[in-house]
The first five atom37 places (N, CA, C, CB, O) and aatype in JSON, in Angstrom:
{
  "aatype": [20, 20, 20, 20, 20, 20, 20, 20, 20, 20, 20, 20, 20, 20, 20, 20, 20, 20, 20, 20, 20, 20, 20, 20, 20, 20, 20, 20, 20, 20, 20, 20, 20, 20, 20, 20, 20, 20, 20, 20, 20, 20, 20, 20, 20, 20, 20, 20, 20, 20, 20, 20, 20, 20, 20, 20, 20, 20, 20, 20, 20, 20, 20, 20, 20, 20, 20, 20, 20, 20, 20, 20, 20, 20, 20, 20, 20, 20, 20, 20, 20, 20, 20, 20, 20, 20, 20, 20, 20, 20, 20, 20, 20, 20, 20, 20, 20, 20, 20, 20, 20, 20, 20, 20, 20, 20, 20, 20, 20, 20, 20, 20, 20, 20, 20, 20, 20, 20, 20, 20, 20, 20, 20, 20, 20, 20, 20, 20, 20, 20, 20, 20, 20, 20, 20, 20, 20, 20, 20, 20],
  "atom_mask": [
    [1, 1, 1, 1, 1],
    [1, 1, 1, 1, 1],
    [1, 1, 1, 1, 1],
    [1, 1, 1, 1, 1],
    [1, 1, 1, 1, 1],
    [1, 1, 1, 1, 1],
    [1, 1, 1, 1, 1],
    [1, 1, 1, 1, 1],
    [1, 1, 1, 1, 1],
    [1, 1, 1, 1, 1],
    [1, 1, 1, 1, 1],
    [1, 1, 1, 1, 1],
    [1, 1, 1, 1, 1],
    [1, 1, 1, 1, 1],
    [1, 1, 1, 1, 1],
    [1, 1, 1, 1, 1],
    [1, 1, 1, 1, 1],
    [1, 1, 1, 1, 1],
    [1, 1, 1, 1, 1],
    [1, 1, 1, 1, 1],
    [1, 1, 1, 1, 1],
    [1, 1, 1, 1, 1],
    [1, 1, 1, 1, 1],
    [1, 1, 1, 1, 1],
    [1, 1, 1, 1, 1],
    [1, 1, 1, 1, 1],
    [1, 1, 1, 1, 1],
    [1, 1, 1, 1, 1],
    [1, 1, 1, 1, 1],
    [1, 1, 1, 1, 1],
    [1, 1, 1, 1, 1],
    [1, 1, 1, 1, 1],
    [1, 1, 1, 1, 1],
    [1, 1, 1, 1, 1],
    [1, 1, 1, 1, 1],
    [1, 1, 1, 1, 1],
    [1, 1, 1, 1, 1],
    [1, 1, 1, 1, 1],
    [1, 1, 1, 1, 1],
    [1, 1, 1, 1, 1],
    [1, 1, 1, 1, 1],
    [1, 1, 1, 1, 1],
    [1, 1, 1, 1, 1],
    [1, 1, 1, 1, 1],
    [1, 1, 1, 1, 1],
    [1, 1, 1, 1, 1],
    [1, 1, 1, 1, 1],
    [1, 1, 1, 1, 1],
    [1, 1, 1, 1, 1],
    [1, 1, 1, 1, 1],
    [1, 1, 1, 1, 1],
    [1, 1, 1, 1, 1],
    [1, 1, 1, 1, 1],
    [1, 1, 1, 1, 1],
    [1, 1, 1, 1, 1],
    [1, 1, 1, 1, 1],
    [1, 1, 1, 1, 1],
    [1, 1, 1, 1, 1],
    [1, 1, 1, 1, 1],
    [1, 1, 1, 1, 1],
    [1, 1, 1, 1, 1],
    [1, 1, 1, 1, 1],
    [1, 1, 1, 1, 1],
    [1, 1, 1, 1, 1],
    [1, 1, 1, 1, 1],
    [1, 1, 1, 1, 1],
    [1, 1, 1, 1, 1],
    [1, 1, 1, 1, 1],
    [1, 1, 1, 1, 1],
    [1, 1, 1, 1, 1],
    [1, 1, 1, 1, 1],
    [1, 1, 1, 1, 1],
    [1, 1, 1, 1, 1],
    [1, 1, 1, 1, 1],
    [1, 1, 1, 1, 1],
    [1, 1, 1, 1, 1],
    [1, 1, 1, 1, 1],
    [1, 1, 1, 1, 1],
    [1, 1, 1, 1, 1],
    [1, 1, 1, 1, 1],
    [1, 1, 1, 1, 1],
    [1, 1, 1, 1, 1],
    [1, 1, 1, 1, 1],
    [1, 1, 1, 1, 1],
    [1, 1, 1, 1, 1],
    [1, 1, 1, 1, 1],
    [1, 1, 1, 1, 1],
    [1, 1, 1, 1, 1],
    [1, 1, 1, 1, 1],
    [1, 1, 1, 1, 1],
    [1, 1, 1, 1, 1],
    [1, 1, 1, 1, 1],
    [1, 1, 1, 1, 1],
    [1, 1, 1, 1, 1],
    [1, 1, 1, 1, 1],
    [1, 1, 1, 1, 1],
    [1, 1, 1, 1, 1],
    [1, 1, 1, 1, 1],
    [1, 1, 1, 1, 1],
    [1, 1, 1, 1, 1],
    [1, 1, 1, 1, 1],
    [1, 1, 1, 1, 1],
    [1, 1, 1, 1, 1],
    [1, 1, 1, 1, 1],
    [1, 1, 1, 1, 1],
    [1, 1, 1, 1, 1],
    [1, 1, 1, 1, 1],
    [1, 1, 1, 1, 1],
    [1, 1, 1, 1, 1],
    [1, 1, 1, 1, 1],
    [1, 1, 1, 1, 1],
    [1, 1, 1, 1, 1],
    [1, 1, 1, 1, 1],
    [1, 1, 1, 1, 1],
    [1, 1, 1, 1, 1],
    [1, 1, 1, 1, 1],
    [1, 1, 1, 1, 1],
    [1, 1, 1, 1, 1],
    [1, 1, 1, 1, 1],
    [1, 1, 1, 1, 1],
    [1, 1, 1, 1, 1],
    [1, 1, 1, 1, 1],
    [1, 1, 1, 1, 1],
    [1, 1, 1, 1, 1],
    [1, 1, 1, 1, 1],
    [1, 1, 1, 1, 1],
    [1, 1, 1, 1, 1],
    [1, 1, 1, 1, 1],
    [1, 1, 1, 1, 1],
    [1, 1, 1, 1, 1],
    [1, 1, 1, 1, 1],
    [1, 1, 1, 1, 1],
    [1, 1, 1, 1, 1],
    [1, 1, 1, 1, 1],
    [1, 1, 1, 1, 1],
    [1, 1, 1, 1, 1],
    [1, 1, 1, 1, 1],
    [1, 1, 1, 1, 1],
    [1, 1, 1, 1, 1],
    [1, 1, 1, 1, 1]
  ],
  "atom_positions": [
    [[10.26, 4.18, -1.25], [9.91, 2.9, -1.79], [10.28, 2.92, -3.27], [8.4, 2.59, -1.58], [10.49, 4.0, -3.82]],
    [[10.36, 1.95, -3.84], [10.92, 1.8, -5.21], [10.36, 0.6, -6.04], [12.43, 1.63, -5.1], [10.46, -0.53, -5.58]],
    [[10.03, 0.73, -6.71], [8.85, -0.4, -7.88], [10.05, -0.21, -8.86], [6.75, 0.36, -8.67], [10.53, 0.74, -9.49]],
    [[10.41, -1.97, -8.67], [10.99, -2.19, -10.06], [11.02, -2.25, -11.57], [11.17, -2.77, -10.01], [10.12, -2.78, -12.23]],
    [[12.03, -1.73, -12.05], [11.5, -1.41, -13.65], [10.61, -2.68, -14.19], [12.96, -1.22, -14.8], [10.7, -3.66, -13.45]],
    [[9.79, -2.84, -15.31], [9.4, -4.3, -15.7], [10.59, -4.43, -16.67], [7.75, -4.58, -16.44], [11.45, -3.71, -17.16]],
    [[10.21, -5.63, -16.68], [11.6, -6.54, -17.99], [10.91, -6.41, -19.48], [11.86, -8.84, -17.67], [9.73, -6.5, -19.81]],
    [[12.03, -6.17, -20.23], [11.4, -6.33, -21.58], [10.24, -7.09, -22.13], [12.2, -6.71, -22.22], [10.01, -8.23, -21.73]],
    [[9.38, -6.4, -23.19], [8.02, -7.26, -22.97], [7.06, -7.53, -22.29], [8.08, -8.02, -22.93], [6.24, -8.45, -22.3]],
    [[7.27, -6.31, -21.47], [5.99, -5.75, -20.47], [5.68, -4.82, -20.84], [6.1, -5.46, -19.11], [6.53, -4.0, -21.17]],
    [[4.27, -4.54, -20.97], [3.05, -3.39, -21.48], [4.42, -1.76, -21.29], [0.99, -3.35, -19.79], [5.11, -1.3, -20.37]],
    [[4.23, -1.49, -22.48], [5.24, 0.0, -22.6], [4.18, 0.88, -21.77], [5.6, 0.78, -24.55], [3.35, 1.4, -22.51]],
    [[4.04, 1.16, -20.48], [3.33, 1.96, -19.88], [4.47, 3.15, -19.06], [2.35, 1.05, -18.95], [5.36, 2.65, -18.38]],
    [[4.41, 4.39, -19.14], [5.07, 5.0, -18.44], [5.34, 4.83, -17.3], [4.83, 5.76, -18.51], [6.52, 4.82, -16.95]],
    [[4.15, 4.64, -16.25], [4.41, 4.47, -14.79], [3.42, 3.16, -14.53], [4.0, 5.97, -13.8], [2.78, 2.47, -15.31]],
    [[3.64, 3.12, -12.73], [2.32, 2.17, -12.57], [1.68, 2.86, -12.35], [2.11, 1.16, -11.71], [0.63, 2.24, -12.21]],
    [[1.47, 4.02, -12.16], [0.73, 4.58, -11.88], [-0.69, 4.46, -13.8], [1.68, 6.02, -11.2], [-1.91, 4.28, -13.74]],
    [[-0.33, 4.53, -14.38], [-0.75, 3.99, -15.91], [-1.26, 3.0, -16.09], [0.11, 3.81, -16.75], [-2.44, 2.91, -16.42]],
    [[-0.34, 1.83, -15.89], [-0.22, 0.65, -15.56], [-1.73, -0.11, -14.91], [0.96, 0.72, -14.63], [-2.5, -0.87, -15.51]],
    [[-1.82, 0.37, -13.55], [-3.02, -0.07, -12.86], [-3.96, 0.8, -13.36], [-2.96, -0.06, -11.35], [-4.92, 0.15, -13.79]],
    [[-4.05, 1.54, -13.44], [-5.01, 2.54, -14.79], [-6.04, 4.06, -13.69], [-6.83, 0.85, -15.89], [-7.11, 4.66, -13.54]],
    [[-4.43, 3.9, -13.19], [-5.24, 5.76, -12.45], [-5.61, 6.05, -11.39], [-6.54, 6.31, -12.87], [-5.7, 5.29, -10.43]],
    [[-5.85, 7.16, -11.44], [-6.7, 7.62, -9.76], [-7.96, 6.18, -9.56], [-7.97, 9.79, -9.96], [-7.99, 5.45, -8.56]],
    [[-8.66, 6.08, -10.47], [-9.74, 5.57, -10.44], [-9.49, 3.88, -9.82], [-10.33, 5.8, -11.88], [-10.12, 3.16, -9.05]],
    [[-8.77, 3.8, -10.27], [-8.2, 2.4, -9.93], [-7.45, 1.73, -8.86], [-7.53, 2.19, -10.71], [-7.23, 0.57, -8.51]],
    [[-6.95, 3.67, -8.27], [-6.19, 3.29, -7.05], [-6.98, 3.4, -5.9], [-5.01, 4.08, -6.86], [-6.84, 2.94, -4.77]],
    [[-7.99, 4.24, -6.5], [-9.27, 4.51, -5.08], [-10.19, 3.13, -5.1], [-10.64, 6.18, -5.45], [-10.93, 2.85, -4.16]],
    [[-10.09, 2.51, -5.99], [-11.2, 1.07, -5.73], [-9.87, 0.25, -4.73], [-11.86, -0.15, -7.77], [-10.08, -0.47, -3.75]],
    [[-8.77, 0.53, -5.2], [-8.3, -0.48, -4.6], [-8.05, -0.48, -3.25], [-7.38, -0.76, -5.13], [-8.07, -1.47, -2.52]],
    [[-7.7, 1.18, -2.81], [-7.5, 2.0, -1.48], [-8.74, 0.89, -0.45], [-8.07, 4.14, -1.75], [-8.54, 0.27, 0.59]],
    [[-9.99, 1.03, -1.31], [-11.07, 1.37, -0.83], [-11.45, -0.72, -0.56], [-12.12, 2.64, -2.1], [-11.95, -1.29, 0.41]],
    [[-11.14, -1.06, -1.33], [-11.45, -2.47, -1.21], [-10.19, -2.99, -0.22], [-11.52, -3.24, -2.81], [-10.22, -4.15, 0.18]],
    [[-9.09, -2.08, 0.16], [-8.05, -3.07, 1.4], [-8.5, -2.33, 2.46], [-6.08, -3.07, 1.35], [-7.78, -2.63, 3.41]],
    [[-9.51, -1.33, 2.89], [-9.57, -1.16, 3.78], [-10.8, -1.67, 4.44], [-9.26, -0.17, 3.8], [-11.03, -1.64, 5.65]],
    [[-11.78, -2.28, 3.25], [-12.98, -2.85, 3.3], [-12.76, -3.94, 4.07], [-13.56, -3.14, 2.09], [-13.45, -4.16, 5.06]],
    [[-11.27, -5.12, 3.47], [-10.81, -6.31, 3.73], [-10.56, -6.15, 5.5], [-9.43, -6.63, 2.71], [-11.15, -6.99, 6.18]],
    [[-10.06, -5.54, 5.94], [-9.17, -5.15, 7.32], [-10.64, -5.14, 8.06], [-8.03, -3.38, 7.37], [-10.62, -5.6, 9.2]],
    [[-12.4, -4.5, 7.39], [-13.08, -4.52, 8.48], [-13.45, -6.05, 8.22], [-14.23, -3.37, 8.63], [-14.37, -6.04, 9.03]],
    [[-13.45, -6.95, 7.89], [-14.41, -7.81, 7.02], [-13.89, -9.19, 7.44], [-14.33, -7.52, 5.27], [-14.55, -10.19, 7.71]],
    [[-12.17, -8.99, 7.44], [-11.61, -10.63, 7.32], [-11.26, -11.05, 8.9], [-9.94, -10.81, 6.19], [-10.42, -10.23, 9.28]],
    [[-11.47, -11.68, 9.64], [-10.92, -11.77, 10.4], [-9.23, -12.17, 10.46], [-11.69, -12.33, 10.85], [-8.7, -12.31, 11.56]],
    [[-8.62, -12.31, 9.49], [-7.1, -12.84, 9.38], [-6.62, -11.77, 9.62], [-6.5, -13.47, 8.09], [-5.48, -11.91, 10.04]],
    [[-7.05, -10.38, 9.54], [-6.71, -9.38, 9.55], [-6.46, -8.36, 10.9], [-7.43, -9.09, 8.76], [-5.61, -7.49, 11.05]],
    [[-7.68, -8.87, 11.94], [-7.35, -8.5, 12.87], [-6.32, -7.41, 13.62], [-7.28, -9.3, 13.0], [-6.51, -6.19, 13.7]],
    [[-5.53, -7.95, 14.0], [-3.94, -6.89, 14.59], [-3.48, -5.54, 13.46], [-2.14, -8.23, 14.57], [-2.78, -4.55, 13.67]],
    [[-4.19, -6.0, 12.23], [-3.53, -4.71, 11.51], [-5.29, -3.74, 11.7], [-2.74, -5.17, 9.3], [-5.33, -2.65, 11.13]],
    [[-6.29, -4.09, 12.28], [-7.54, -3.42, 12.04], [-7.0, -3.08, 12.92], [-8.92, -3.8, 11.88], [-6.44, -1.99, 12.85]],
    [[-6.96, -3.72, 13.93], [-6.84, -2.77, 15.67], [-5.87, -1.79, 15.68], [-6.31, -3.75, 17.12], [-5.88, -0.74, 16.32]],
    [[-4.75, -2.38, 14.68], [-4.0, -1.11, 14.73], [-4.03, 0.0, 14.04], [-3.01, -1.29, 14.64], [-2.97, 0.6, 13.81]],
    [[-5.56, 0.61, 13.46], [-5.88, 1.42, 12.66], [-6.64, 2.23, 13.96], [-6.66, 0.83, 11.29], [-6.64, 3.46, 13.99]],
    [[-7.08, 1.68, 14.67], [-8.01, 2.65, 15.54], [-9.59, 2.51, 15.16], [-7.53, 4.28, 15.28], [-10.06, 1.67, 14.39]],
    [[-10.22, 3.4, 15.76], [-11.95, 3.35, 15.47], [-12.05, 3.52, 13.54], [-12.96, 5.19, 16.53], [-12.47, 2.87, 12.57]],
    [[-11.57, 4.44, 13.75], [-11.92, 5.12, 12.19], [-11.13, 4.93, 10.97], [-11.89, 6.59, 12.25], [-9.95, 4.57, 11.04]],
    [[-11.62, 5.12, 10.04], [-10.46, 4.91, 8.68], [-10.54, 5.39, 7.6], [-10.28, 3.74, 8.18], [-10.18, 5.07, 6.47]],
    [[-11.16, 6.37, 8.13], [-11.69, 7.26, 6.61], [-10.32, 8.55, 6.76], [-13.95, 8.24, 6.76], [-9.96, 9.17, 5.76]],
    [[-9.89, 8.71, 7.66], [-8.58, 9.46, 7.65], [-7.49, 8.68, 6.47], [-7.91, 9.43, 9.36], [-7.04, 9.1, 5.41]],
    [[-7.3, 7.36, 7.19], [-6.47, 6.3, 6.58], [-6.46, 6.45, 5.4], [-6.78, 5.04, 6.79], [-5.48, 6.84, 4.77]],
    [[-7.68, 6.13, 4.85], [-8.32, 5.64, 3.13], [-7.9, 6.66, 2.29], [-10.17, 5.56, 2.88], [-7.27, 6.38, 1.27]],
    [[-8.25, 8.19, 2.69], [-7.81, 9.54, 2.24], [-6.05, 9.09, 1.92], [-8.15, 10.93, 3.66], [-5.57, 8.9, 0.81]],
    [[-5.5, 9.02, 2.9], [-4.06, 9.18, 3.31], [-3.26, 8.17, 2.26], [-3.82, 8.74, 5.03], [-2.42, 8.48, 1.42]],
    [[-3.71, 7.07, 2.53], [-3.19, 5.93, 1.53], [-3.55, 6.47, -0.22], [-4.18, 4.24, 1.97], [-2.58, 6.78, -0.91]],
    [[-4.6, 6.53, -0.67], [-4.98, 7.09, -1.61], [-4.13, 8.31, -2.02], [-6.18, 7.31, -1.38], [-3.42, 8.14, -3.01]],
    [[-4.1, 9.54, -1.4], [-2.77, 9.85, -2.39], [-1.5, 9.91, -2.17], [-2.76, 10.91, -2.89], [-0.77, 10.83, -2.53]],
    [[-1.14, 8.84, -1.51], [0.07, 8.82, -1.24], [-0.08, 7.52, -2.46], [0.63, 8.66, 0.5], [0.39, 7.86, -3.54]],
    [[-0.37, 6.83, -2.44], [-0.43, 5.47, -3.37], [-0.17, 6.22, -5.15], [-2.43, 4.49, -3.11], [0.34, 5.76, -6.17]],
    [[-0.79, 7.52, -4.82], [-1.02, 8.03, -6.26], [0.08, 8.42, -6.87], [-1.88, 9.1, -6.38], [0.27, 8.17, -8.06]],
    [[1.1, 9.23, -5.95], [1.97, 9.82, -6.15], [3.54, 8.73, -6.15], [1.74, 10.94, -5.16], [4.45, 8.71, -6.98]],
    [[3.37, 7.96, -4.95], [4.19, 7.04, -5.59], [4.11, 6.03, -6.54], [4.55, 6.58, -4.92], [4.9, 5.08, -6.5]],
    [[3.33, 6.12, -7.31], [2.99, 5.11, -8.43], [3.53, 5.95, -9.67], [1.22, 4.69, -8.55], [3.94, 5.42, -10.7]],
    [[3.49, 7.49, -9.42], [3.95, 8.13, -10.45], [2.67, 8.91, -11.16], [4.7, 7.12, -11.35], [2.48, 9.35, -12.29]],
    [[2.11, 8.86, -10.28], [1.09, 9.74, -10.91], [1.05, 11.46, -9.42], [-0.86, 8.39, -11.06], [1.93, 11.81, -8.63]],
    [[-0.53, 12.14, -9.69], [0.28, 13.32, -8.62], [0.02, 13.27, -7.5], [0.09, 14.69, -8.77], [-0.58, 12.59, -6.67]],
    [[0.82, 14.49, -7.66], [2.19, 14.03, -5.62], [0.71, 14.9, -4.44], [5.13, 16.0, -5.39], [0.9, 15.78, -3.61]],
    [[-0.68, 14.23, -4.81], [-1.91, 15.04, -3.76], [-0.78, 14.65, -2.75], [-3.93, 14.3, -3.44], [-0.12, 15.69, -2.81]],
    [[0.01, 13.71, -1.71], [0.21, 13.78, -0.62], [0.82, 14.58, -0.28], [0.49, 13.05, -0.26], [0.48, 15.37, 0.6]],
    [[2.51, 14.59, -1.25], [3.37, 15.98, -0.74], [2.85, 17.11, -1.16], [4.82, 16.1, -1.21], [3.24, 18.21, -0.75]],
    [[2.19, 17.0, -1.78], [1.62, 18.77, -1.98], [0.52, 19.36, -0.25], [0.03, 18.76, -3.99], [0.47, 20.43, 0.35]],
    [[-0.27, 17.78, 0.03], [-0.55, 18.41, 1.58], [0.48, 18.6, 2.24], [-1.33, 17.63, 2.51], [0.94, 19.71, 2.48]],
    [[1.11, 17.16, 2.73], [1.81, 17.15, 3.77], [3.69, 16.98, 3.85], [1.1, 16.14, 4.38], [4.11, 17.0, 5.0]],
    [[4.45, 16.88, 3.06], [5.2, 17.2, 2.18], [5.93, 15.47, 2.23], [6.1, 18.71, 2.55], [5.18, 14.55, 1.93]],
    [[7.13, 15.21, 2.55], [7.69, 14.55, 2.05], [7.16, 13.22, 2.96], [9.04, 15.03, 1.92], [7.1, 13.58, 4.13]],
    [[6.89, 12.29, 2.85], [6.01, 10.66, 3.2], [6.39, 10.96, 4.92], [7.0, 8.61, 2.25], [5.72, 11.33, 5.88]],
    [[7.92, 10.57, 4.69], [8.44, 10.21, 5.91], [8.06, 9.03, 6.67], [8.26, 11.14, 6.63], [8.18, 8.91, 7.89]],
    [[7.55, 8.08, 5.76], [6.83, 7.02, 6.41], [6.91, 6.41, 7.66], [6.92, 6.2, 5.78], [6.04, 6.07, 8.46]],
    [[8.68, 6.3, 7.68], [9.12, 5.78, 9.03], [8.65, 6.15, 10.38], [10.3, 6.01, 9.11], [8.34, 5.4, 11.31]],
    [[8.65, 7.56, 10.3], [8.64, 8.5, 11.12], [6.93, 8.65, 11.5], [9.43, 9.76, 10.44], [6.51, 8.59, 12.66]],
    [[6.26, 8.82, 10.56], [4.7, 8.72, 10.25], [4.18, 7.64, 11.17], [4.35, 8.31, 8.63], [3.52, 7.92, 12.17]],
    [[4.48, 6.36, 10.79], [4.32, 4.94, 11.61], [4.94, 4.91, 13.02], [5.05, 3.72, 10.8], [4.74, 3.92, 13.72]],
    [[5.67, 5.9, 13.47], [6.41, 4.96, 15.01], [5.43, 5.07, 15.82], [7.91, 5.6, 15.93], [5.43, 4.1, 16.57]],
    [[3.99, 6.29, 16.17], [3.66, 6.38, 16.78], [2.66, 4.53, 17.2], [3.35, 7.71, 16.49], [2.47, 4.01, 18.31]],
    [[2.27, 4.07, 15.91], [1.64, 2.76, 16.21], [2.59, 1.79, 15.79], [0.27, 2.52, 15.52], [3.44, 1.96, 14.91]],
    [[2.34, 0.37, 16.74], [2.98, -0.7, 17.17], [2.9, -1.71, 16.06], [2.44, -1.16, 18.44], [1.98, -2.52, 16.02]],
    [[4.15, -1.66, 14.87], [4.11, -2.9, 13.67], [5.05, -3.81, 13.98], [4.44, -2.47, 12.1], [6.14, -3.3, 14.26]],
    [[5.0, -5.06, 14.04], [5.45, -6.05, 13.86], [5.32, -6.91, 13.11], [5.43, -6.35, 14.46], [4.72, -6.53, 12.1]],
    [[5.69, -8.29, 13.09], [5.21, -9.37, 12.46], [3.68, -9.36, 11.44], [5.12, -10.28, 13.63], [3.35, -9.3, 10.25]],
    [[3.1, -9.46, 12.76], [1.67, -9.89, 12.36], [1.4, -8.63, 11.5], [0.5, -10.16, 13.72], [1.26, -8.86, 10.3]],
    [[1.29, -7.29, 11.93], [0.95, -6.32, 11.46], [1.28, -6.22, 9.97], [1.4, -5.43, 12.21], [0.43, -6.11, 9.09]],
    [[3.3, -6.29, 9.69], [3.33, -6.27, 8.42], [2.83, -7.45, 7.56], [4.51, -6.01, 8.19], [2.25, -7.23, 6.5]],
    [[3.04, -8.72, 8.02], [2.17, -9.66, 7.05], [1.04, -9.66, 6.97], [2.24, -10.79, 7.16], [0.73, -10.41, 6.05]],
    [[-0.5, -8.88, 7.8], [-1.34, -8.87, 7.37], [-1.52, -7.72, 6.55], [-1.99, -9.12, 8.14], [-2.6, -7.75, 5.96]],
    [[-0.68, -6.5, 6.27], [-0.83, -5.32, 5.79], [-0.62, -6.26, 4.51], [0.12, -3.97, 6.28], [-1.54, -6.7, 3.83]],
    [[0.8, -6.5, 4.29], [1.22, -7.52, 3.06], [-0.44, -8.3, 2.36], [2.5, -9.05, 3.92], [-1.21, -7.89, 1.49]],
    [[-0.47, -9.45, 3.15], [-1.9, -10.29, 2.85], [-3.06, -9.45, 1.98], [-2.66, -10.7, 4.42], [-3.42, -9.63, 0.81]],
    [[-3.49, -8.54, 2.91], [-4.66, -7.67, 2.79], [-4.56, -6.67, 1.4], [-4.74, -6.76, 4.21], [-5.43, -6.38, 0.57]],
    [[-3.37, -6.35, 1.49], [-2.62, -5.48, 0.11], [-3.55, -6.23, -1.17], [-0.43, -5.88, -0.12], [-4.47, -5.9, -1.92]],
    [[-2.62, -7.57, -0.89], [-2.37, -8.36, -2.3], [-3.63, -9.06, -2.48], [-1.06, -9.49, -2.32], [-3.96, -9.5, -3.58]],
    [[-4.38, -9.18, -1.37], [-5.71, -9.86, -1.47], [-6.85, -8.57, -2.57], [-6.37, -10.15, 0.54], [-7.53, -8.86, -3.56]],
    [[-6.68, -7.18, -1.92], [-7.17, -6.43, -2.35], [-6.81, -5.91, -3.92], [-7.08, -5.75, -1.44], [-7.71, -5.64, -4.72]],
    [[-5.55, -5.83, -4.2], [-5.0, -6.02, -5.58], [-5.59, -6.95, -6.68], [-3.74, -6.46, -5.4], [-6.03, -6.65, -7.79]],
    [[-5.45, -8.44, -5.95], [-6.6, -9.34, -6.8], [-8.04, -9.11, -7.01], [-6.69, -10.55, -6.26], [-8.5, -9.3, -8.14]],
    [[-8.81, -8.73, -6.05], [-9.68, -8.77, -5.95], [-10.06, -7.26, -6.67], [-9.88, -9.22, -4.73], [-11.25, -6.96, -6.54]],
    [[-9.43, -6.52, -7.22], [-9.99, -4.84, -7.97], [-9.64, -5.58, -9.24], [-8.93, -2.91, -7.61], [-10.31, -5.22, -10.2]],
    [[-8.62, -6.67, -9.5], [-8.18, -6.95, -11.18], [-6.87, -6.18, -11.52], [-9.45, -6.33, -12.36], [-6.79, -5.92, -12.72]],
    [[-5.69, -5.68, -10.65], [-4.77, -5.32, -10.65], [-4.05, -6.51, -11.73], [-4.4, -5.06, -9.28], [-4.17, -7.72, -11.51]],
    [[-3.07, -5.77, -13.32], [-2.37, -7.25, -13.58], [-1.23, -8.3, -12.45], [-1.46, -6.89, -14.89], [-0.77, -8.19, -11.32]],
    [[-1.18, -9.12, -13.37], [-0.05, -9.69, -12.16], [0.98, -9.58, -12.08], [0.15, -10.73, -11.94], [1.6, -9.81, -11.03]],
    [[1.55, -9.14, -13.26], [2.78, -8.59, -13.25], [2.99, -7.69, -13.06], [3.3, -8.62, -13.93], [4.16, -7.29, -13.1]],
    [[2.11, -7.01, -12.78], [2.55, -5.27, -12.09], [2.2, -5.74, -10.24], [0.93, -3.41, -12.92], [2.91, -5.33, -9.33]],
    [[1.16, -6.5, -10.06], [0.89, -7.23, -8.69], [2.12, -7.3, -7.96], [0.32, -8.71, -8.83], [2.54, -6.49, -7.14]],
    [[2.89, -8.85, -8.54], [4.45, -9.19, -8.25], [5.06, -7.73, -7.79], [5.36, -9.85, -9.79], [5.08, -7.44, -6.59]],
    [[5.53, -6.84, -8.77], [6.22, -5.73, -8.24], [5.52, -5.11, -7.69], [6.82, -4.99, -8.93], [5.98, -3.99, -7.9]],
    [[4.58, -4.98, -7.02], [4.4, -3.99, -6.07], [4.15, -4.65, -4.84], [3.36, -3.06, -6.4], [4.18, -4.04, -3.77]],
    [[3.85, -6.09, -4.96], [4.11, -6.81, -3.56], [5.67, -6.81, -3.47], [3.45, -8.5, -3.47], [6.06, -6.78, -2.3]],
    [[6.62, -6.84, -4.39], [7.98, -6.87, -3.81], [8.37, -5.63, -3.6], [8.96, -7.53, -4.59], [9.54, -5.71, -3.23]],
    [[8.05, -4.52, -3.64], [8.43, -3.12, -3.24], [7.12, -3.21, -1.69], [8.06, -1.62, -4.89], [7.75, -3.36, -0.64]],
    [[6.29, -3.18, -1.57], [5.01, -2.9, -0.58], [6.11, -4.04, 0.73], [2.81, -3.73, -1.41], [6.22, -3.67, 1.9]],
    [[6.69, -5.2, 0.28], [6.76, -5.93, 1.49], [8.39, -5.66, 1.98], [6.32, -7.63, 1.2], [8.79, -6.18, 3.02]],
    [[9.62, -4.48, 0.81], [10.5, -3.61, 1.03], [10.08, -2.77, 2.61], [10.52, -2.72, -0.35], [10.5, -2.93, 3.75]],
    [[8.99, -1.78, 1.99], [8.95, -0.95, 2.95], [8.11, -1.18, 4.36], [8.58, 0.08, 2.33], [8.37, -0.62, 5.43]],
    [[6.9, -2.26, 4.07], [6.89, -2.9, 5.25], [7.49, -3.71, 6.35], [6.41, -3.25, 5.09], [7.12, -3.85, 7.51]],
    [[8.52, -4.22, 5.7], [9.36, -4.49, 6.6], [10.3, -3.77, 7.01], [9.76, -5.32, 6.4], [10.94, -4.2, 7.97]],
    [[10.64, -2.68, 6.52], [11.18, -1.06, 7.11], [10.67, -0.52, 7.88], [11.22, -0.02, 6.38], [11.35, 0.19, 8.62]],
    [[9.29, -0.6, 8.06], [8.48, 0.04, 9.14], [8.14, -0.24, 10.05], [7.67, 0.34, 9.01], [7.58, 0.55, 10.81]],
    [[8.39, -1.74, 10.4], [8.43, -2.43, 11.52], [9.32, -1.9, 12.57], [8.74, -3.67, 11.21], [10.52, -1.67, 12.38]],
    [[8.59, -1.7, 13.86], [9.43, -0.83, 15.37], [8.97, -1.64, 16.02], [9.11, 0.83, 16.05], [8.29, -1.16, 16.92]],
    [[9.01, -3.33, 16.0], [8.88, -4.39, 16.81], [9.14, -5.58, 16.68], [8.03, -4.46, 17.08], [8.5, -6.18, 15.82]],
    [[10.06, -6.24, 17.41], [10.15, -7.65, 16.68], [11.83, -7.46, 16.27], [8.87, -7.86, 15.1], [12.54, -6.47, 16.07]],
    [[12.08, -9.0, 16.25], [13.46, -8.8, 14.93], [13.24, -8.12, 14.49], [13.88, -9.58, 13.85], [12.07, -7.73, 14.48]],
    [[14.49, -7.34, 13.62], [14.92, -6.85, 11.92], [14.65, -8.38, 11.27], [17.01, -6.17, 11.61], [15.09, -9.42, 11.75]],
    [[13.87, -8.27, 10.12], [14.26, -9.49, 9.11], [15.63, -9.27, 8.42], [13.12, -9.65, 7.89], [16.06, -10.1, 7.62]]
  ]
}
């Protein structure tokens, strides 16, 4: 995945990982989209497709979120390189799945106080690789 540089005149922050302001910031946010998925019903098809539990998930997203933001690599240091594609085939994404992952993302982003201009780019990188991970449905 790839987060676009900002344009001149955006906060001189090294990473986003900086940017959104840290571990601390990425675990409220981890923690508030997975809250959304039990909570909203719009969300539905992407809950079911989590299974019973999600405290595996929450872990998983969290440092993987960390490390690609540019902060550290907790995921590849467990489990080594993302492989996301490969990670995801076993469950069924499509449509619905990636636009509510999308939705739920950006709902949860607002709702921790993420800026918006770091928001924008990471909904346009987050809805990159979600629609890469889709193993159903058209290719968009």
């Amino acid at each position: 995945m790839h987060i676009e540089e900002p344009p001149p005149g955006d906060p001189p922050f090294d990473s986003p990982y900086a940017w959104i302001g840290g571990e601390e910031k990425i675990h409220a946010l981890v923690e508030r989209f997975y809250d959304l998925m039990d909570l909203e019903p719009d969300y539905a098809e992407l809950r079911h497709a989590h299974g019973p539990e999600l405290a595996h998930a929450r872990q998983r997203l969290f440092w993987f979120l960390c490390g690609w933001m540019g902060g550290p690599q907790h995921y590849t240091e467990r489990f080594g390189h993302p492989r996301l594609r490969m990670r995801h085939m076993p469950f069924s994404i499509g449509l619905a799945e990636r636009d509510q992952w999308l939705a739920c993302m950006d709902q949860a982003m607002q709702e921790t106080g993420v800026d918006d201009a770091l928001r924008r780019r990471l909904n346009s990188s987050f809805f990159q690789t979600a629609d890469w991970m889709r193993n159903r449905g058209t290719p968009a």
